[in-house]
C-alpha positions as CSV (number, residue, x, y, z in Angstrom):
1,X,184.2,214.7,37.4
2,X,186.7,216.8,35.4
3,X,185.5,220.1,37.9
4,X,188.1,222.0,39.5
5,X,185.7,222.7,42.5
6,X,182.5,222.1,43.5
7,X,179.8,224.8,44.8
8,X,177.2,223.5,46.7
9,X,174.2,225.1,48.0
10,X,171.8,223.9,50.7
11,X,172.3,221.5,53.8
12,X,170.5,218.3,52.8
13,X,172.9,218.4,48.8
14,X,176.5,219.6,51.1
15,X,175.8,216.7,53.5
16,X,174.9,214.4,50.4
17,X,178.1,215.7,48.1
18,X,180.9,216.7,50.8
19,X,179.4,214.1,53.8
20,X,180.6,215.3,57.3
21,X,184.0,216.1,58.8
22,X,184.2,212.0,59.8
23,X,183.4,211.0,56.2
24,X,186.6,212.5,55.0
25,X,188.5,209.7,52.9
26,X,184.9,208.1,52.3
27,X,184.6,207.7,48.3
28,X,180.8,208.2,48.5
29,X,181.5,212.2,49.2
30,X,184.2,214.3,47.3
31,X,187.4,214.4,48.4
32,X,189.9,215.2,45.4
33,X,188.8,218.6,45.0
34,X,188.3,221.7,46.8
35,X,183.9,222.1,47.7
36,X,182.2,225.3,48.6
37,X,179.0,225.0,50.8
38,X,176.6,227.9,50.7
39,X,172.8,228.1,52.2
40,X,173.7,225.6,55.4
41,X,172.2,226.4,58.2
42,X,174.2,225.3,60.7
43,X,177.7,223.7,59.1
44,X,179.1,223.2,62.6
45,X,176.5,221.3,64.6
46,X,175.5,218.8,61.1
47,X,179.3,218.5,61.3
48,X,179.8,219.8,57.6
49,X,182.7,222.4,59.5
50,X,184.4,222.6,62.2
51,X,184.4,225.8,63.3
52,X,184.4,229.6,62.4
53,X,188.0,229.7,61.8
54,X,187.9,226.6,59.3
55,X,186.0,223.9,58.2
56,X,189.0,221.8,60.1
57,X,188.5,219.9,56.0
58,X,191.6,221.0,53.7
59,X,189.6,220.6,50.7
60,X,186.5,222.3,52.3
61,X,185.8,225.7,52.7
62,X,182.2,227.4,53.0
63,X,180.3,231.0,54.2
64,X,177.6,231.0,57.2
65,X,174.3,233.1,56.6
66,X,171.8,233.2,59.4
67,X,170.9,235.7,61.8
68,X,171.3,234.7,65.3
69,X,167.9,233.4,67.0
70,X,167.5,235.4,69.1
71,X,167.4,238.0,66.6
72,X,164.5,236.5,65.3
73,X,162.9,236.2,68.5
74,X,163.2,239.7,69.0
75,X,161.7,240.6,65.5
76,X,158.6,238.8,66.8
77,X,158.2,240.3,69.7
78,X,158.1,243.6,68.5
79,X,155.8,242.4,66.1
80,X,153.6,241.0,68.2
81,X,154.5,242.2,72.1
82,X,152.0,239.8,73.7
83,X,154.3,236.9,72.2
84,X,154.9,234.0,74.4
85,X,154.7,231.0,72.4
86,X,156.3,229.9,69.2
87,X,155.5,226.8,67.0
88,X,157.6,225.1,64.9
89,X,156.8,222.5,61.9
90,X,159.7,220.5,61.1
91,X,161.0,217.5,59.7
92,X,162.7,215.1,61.2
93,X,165.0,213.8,58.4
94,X,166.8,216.8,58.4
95,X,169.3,217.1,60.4
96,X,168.9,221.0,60.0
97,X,165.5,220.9,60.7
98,X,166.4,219.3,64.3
99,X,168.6,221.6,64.9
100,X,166.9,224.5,64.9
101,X,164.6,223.1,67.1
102,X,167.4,222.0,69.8
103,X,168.4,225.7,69.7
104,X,164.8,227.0,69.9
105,X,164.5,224.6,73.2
106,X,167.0,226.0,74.6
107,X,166.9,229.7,74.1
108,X,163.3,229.4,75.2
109,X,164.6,228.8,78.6
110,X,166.8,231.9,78.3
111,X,164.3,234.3,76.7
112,X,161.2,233.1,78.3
113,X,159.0,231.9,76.1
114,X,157.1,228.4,75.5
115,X,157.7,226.3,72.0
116,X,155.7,223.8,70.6
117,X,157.4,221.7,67.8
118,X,155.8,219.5,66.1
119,X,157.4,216.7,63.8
120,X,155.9,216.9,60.1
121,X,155.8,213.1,59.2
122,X,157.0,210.7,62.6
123,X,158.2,207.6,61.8
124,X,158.5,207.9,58.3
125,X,162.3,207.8,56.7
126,X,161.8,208.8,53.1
127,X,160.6,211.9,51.8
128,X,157.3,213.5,54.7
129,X,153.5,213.4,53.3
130,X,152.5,217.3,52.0
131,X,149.2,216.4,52.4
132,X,150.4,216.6,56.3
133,X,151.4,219.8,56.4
134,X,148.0,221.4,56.8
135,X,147.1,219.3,59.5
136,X,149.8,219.7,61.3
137,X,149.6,223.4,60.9
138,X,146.2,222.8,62.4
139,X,147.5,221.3,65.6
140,X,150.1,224.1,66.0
141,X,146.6,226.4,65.9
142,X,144.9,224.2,68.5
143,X,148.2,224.1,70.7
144,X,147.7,228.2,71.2
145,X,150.5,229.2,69.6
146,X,151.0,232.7,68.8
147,X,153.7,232.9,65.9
148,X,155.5,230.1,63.5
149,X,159.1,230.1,63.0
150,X,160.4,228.1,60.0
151,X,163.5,227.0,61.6
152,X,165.4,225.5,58.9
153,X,163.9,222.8,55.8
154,X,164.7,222.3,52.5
155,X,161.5,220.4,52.1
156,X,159.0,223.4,53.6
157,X,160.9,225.4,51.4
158,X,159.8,223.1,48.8
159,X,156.6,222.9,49.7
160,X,155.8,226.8,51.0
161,X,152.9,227.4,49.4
162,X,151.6,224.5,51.4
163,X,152.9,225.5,54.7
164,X,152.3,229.2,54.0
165,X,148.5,229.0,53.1
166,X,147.9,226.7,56.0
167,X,149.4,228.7,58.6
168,X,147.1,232.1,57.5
169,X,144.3,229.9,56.9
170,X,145.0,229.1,60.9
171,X,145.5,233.1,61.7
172,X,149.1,232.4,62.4
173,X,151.7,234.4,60.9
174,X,155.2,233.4,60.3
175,X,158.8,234.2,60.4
176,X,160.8,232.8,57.1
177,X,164.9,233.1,57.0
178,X,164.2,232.5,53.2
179,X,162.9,235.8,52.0
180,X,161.5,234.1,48.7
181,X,158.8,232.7,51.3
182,X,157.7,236.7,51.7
183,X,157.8,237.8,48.3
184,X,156.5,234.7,46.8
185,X,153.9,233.0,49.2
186,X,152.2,233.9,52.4
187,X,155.1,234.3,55.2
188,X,154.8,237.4,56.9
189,X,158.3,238.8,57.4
190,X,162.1,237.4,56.9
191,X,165.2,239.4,58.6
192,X,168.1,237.3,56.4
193,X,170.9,238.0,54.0
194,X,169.9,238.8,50.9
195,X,170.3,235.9,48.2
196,X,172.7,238.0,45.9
197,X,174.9,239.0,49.0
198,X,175.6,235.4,50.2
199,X,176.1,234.1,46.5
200,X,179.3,237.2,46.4
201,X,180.2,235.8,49.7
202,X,180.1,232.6,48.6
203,X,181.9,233.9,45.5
204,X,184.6,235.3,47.2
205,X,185.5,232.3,48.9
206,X,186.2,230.3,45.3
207,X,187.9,233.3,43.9
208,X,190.3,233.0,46.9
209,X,190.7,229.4,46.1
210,X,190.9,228.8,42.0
211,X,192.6,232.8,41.5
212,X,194.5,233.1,44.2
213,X,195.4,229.3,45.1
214,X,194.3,229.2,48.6
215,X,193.8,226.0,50.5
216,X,190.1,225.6,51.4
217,X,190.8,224.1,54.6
218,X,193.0,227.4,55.9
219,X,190.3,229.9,54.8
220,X,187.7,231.1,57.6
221,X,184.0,230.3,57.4
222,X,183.4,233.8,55.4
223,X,179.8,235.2,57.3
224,X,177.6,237.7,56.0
225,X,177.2,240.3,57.9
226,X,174.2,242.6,56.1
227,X,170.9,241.6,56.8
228,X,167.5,242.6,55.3
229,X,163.7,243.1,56.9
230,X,161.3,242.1,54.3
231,X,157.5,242.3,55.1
232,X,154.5,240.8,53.1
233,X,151.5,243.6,53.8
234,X,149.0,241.7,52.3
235,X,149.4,238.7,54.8
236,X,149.8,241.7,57.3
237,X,146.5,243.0,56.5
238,X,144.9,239.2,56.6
239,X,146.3,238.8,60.0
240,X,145.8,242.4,61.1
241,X,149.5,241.9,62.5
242,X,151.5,244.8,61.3
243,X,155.5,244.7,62.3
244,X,156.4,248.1,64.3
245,X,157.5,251.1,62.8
246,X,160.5,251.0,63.4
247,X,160.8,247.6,61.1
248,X,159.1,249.4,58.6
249,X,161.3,252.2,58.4
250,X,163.9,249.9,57.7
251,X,161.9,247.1,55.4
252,X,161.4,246.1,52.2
253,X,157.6,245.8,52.1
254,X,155.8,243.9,49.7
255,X,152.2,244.8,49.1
């Protein structure tokens, strides 16, 4: 390749270019020089990292981005205070994507609340149907759900204009961890880390690797720590769901 590292951004390409902590030594992944991983959900339970202290990879080194659930659980209930049911839409060829919803059983449980997932396109292994999306947004609707959580997808990112319109055509507004989803389609709020702060983060980490000669293996997962409210009021308006004031004191609104 001639590169003297590799930056890679998202879940789905770091799994596909770096493979997983057992795929070390593999020739189909990279392995001769140091890889940055940015954007991935969850690198410890897809197995990109092992852990907060290091990727447990010497040529592997990465940053972590996401809000803790149950911060977003939170943000929706003081949104919405009657909340007691979340839907999720996800695909089940991402590993991400199943993930989240693991997580979301689970702190259900703890935080009281019922989920409803729903898999985008069962059965199939290649890339889901769009034309699927609406209907399954549909089914979420029908199920009595009271808020949609975008867990984690590369392909509903893809395709948010899609799952967006469908889910305020349904009267169901939605949290989005990719603020893009709020600025540029129809999600209704995102608490995340801004896009510029975990590309610096991110940054950082290949500075300390090509400048300063640092192993990528003995650095730390580097976390952001800053995160952002950012509200769509026109989708707020459609739903006649407004966050509280205390979000909007604090958000970036978008109107």
């Amino acid at each position: 390749m001639g590169a003297d590292l590799v930056a890679i951004y998202g879940t789905s390409v770091t799994l596909g270019i770096l493979g997983r902590k057992t795929d070390d030594g593999n020739t189909q992944f990279i392995n001769g020089i140091p890889g940055v991983f940015w954007y991935v959900a969850d690198p410890f339970g897809t197995g990109i990292a092992e852990s907060f202290e290091g990727s447990g990879r010497p040529h592997i080194a990465g940053t972590f981005n996401r809000v803790p659930e149950e911060v977003n659980i939170r943000t929706i209930r003081s949104i919405k205070p009657s909340f007691q049911h979340l839907g999720i839409l996800y695909n089940g060829n991402e590993r991400n994507s199943l993930i989240k919803v693991e997580e979301h059983r689970a702190l259900s449980q703890e935080m009281g609340y019922e989920l409803t997932a729903i898999e985008l396109d069962p059965g199939n292994t290649g890339a889901p149907n769009p034309a699927l999306i609406p209907v399954r947004m549909k089914e979420l609707s029908e199920a009595d759900v009271d808020f949609i959580y975008l867990g984690s997808s590369s392909y509903l990112r893809i395709h948010a204009d899609a799952f967006t319109n469908a889910a305020v055509e349904n009267g169901l507004p939605v949290l989005s961890p990719y603020e893009e989803m709020i600025r540029e389609n129809q999600a209704l709020v995102s608490i995340a880390a801004r896009a510029y702060d975990v590309g610096r983060v991110a940054a950082e980490q290949v500075l300390k690797i090509l400048r300063d000669g640092d192993t990528p293996g003995d650095l730390p997962i580097a976390r952001v720590t800053d995160f952002a409210y950012v509200v769509n009021m026109e989708v707020a308006r459609k739903l006649g769901i407004f966050p509280s004031v205390e979000i909007l004191q604090v958000a970036e609104t978008i109107k």
